[in-house]
ZAMARGU-4260 file (C-alpha; in steps of 0.2 Angstrom, whole numbers, plus 5000, padded with zeros to 4 digits):
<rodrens>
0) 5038/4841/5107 | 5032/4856/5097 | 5017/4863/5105 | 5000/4867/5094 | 4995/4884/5088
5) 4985/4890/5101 | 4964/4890/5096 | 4963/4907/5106 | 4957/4920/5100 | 4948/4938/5103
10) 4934/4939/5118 | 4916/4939/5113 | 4912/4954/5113 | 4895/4960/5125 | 4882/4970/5123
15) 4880/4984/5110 | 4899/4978/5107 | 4890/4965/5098 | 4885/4976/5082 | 4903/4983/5082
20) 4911/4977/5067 | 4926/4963/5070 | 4932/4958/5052 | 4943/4970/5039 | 4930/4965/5026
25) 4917/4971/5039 | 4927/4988/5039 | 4928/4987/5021 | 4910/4985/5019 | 4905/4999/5029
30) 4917/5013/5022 | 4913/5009/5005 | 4895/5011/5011 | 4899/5026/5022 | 4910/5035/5004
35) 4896/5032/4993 | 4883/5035/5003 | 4886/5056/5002 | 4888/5053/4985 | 4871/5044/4981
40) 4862/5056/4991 | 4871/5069/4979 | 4867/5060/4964 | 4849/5059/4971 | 4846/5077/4974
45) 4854/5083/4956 | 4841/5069/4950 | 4825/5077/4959 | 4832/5094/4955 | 4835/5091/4936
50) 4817/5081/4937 | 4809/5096/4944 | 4818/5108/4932 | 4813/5096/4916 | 4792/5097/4921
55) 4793/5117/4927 | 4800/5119/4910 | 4789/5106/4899 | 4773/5114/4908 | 4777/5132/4906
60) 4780/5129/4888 | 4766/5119/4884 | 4755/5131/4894 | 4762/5147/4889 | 4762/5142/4869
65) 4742/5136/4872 | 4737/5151/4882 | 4747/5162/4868 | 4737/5152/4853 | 4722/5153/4859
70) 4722/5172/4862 | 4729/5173/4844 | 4715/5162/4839 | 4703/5172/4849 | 4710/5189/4836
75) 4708/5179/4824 | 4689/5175/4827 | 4685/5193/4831 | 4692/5200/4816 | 4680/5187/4804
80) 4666/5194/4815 | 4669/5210/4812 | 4669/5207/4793 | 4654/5200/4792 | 4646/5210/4803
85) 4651/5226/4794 | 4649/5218/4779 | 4629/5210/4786 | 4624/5230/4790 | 4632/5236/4769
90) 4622/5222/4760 | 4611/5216/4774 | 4615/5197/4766 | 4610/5183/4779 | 4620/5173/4775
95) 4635/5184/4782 | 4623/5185/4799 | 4625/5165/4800 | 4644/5165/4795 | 4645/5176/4811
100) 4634/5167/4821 | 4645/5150/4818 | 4661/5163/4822 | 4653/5167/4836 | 4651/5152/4843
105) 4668/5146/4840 | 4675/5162/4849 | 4664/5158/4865 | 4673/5138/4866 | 4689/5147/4861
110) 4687/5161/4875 | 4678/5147/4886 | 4695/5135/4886 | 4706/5149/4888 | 4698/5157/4904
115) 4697/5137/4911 | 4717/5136/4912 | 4718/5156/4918 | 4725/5159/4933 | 4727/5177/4932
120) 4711/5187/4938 | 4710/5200/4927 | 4713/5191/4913 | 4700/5179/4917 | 4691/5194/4920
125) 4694/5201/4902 | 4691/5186/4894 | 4671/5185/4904 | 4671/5202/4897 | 4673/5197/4879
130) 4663/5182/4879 | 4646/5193/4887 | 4649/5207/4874 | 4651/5196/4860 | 4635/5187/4866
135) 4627/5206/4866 | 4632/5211/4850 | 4625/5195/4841 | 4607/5199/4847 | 4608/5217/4842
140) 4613/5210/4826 | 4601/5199/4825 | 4586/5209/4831 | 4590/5225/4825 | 4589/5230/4804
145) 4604/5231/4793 | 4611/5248/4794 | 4602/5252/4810 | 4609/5269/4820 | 4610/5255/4835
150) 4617/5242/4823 | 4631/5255/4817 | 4635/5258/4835 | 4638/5245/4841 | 4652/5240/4827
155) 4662/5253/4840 | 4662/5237/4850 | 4674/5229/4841 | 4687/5241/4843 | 4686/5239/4863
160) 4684/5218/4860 | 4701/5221/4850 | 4713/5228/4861 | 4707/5216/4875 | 4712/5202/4863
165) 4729/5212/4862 | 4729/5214/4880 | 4728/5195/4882 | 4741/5191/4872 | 4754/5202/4879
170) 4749/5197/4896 | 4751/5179/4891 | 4768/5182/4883 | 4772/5192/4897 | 4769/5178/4909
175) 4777/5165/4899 | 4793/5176/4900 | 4792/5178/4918 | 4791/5160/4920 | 4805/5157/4912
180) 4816/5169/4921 | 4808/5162/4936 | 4815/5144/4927 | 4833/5153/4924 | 4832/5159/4945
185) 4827/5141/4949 | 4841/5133/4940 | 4854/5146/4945 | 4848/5142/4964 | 4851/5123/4961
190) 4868/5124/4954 | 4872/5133/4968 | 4867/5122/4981 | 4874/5105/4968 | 4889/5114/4968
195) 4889/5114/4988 | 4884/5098/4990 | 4898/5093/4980 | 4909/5103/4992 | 4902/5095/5005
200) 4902/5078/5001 | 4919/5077/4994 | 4927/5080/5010 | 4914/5069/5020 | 4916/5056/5007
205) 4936/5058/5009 | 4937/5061/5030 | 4923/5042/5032 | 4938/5034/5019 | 4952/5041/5031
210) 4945/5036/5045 | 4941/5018/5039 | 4959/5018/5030 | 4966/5022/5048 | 4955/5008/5059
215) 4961/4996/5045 | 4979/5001/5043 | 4984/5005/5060 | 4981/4985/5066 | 4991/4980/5047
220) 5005/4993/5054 | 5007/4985/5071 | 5005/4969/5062 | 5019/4971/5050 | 5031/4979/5064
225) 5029/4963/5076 | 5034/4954/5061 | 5047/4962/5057 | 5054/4963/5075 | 5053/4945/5073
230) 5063/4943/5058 | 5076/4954/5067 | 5077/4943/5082 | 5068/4953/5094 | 5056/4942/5106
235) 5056/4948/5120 | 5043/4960/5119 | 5026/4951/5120 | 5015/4956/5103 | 5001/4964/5106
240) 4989/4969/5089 | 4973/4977/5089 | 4959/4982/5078 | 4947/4968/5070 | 4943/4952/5074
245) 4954/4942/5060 | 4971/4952/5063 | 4969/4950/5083 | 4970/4932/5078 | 4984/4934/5068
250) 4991/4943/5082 | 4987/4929/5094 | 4994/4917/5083 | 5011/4929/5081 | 5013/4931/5098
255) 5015/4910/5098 | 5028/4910/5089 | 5036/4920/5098 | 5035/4911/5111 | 5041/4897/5102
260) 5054/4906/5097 | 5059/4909/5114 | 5059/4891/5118 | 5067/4886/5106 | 5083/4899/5106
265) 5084/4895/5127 | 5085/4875/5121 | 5097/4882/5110 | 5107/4890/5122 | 5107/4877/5136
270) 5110/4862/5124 | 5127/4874/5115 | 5133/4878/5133 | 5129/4857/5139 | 5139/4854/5124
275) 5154/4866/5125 | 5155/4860/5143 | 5158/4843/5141 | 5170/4847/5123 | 5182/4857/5138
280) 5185/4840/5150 | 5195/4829/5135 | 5200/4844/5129 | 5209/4849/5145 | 5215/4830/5144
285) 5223/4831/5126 | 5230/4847/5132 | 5238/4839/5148 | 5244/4825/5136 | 5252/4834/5123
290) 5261/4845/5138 | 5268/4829/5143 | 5273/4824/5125 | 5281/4841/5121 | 5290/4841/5137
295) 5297/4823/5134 | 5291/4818/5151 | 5287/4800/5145 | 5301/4799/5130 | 5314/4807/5123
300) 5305/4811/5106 | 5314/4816/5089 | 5311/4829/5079 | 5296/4822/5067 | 5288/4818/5083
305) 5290/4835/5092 | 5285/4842/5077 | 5269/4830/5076 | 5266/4837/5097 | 5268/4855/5092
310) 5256/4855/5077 | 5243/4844/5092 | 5247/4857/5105 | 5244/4871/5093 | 5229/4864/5088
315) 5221/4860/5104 | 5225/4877/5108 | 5212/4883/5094 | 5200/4872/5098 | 5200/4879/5115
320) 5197/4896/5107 | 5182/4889/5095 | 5176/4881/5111 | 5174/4899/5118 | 5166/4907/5102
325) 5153/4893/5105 | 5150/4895/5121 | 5149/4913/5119 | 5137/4912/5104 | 5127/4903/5113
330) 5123/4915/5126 | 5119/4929/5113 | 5118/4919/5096 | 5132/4933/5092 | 5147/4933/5099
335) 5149/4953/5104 | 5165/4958/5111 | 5180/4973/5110 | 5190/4973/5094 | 5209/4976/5098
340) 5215/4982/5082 | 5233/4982/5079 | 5245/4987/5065 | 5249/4968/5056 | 5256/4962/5041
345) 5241/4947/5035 | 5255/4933/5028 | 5263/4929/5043 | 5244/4925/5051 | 5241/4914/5037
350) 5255/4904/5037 | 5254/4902/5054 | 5237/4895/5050 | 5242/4884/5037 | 5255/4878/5050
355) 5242/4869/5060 | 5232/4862/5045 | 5249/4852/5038 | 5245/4838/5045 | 5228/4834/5035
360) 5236/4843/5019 | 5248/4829/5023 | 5236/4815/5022 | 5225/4822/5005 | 5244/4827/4999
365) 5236/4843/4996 | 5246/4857/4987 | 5247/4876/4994 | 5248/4889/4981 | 5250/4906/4989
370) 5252/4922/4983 | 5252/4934/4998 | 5262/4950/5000 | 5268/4960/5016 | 5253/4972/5015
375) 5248/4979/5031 | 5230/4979/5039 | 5222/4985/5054 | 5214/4969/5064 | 5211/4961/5078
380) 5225/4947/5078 | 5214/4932/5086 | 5196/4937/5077 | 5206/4938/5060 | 5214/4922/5063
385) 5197/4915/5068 | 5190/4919/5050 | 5205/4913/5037 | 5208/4897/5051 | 5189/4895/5046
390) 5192/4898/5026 | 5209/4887/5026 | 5198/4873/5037 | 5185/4871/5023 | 5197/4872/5010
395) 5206/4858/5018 | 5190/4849/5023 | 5181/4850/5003 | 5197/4848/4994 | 5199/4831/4986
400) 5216/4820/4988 | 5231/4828/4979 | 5221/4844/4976 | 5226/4862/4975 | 5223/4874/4987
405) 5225/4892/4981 | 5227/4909/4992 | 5230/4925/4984 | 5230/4943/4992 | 5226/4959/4982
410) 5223/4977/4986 | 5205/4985/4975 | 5198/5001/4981 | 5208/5004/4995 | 5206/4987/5002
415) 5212/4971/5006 | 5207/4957/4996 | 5209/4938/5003 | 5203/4925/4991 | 5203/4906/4995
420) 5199/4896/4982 | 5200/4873/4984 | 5195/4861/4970 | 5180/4854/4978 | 5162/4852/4974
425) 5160/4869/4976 | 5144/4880/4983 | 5127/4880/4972 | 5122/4897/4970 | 5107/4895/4979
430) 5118/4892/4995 | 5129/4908/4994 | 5121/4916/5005 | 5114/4901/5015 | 5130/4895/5023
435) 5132/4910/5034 | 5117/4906/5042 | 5120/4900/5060 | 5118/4880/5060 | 5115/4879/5042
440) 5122/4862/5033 | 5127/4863/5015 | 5121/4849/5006 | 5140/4850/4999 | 5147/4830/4999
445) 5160/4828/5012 | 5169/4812/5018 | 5177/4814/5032 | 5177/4808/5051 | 5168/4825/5057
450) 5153/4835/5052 | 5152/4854/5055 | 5140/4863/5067 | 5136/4876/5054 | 5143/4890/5065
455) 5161/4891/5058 | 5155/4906/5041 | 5143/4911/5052 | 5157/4918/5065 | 5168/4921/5051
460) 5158/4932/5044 | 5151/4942/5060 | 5172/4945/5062 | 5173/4952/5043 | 5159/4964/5048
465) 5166/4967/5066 | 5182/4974/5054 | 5170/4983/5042 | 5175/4972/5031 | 5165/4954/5023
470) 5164/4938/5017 | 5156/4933/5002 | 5156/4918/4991 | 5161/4922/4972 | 5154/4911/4957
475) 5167/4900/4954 | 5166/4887/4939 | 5175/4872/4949 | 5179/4871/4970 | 5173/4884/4981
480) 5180/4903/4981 | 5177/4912/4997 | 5183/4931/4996 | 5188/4941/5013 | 5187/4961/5011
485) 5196/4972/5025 | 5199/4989/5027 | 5218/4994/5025 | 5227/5001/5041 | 5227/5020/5041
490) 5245/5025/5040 | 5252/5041/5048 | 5265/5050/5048 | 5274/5043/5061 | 5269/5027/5058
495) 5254/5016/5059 | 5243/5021/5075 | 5235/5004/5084 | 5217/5007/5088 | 5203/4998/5102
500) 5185/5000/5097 | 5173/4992/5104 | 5160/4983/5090 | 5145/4974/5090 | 5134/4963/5078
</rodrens>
């Protein structure tokens, strides 16, 4: 009965845990807030500055360029009243008395708008001044006669009204410069402190980012490392993941599977070790029989039939060993035990192999087509007879009736080369790697009396690596070509040295 996936999840949190955020895109939210935040404010206060910079500028231009015309406008007006005025005391012509008067009252708006937008006080003060003498020199003009000593006199007047025209416009170009270097200070400052801004807010901007980054990828990285521990068949150590709310409950969820997993490898077990239990009582008893047989307890037998009895007693003999491989793959899913390695030549393993498999080759009326030559390996001699038992069993197995069996044996890059190739159905490719699975069932068509458990490659294979060597399936175009690579003895000079080590899956 397979169990639900558990509904549990994180503990509510309490409290001011309450605003904490508990979802990646929560996190995700708040640090793209947090990075562009600095930078808005940035963008904000080069806004305000440049806006301030812009009207300072617009408003001392416009000022300055008015305050400049109007004094120009104002030496302007003078000088027409001076002419006429000189020109009223020559000829003594009314109509030049009028001309002034109407200059005059232009100058007094003129000089009137100008000291309305002054700021500076003596220029306002100057600018009073001309309006009141101006005002002065109009009455004596008008009460006195042409050509009057006091009429004369007080053309002097104009002289003194002149230079504090003058005066006003150098002040007001003198003040429009100083405004703009007062403009070039401003912005100089501002650029200044953009420019740290931007210094500051880069690495703000970057240290919020890293700081989200982390709280996002640590959870991710204990996430991924759970999952990998249990690809790699670690489940023993409880998962435990951190962080928001959706990756704890991925974590949760994880951490059920593994239990599971657990569960399901101790049925594992216990079902493999129930089952290679009760394969060892008829085993002993064919055993005992074929004892018997061999020993001619209960008949004299001929030679066929003793031949028959020492095929079944060597047989039996290796089912006892498989037995053993079972059981021992079911208390660690790989077998792990010392390799004996021993200075042998591989064709006298084989056809002791072939030996026990005659009497189904027998039945199909299979033929064996062996090309093996006397090259000598370092192996273990039962591990190495456990893998091309297992290669030759299959070939047997898939090959169809009056079939070829071929074995071939080759040395390539310092290796030994074992290829086993039937004329079956063959392996699809998208099984090559499938078969060595432990438990896995091809989907190959087999007739015969007995299925596989699926754990025969997969030992074999584990053997071939224990050697630090493989097992591989080649493409083949018809039947199945398994290939066995091992590593050549070392040879010194004395001979070939026999070495134990001690491997592990």
């Amino acid at each position: 009965m397979v169990s639900a996936i558990p509904e549990q999840g994180p503990a509510r949190p309490r409290g001011i845990a309450r605003l904490y955020p508990r979802k990646v895109m929560h996190w995700v939210a708040i640090g793209i807030c947090l990075v562009v935040l600095p930078l808005l404010i940035a963008v904000a206060s080069a806004t305000l500055f440049m806006r301030e910079l812009a009207l300072d500028s617009q408003t001392t231009v416009l000022e300055g360029t008015e305050s400049i015309r109007l004094s120009r406008t104002l030496n302007d007006l003078l000088l027409g009243m001076e002419r006429n005025a000189r020109v009223y005391q020559v000829i003594g012509d009314t109509k030049l008395l009028t001309n002034y008067k109407d200059l005059q009252a232009q100058f007094d708006s003129v000089a009137a708008e100008l000291l309305e937008g002054e700021e500076n006080l003596e220029s306002a003060r100057q600018i009073s001044q001309l309006r009141a003498t101006a005002v002065e020199l109009f009455s004596v003009f008008t009460n006195e006669p042409p050509n009057s000593s006091l009429a004369v006199n007080s053309l002097q007047r104009f002289n003194t009204m002149r230079d504090l025209t003058r005066s006003l416009v150098d002040r007001n170009s003198q003040a429009i410069e100083d405004r703009v270097k007062g403009i070039h200070a401003y912005a100089r400052r501002g650029q200044s402190i953009l420019l740290w801004e931007a210094l500051m807010v880069v690495p703000v901007a970057a240290g919020l980012g890293l700081v989200i980054m982390y709280r996002v990828s640590k959870p991710m990285r204990d996430l991924d490392r759970s999952i990998r521990r249990l690809g790699a068949g670690d489940i023993d150590e409880p998962i435990k993941v951190g962080g928001p709310q959706d990756i704890q409950a991925l974590g949760y969820r994880l951490e059920w599977l593994r239990q599971r997993l657990g569960e399901l490898a101790n049925q594992k077990r216990i079902f493999l070790q129930h089952i290679s239990h009760e394969l060892k009582t008829p085993l002993a008893s064919i055993r005992e029989g074929t004892n018997l047989l061999q020993g001619q307890v209960v008949g004299v037998l001929n030679e066929q039939q003793l031949e028959v009895v020492g095929i079944l007693e060597s047989s039996s003999v290796q089912l006892q060993r498989r037995i053993e491989d079972l059981l021992a793959f079911s208390i660690s899913d790989e077998p792990r035990s010392e390799l004996m390695l021993d200075s042998m030549v591989l064709k006298p393993l084989i056809q002791e192999v072939i030996y026990r498999h005659e009497l189904p080759m027998r039945a199909k009326n299979l033929q064996l087509k062996m090309e093996v030559r006397n090259t000598r390996i370092a192996a273990d001699s039962e591990k190495l007879d456990a893998i091309i038992d297992n290669l030759v069993s299959n070939a047997v197995k898939f090959s169809p009736d009056n079939g070829v069996i071929r074995i071939s044996e080759s040395v390539q890059n310092g290796r030994l080369q074992l290829d086993v190739i039937d004329a079956g159905p063959g392996i699809h490719p998208s099984e090559a790697e499938k078969i060595f699975q432990p438990f896995y069932q091809s989907s190959t068509p087999y007739s015969g009396h007995l299925k596989g458990t699926g754990l025969g490659l997969a030992i074999a294979r584990l053997y071939a690596r224990m050697h630090r060597g493989d097992l591989n399936v080649i493409e083949c175009k018809a039947g199945a070509h398994m290939q066995l690579t091992l590593p050549l003895a070392i040879e010194r000079e004395n001979g070939v040295q026999p070495t134990c080590t001690r491997e592990s899956a």
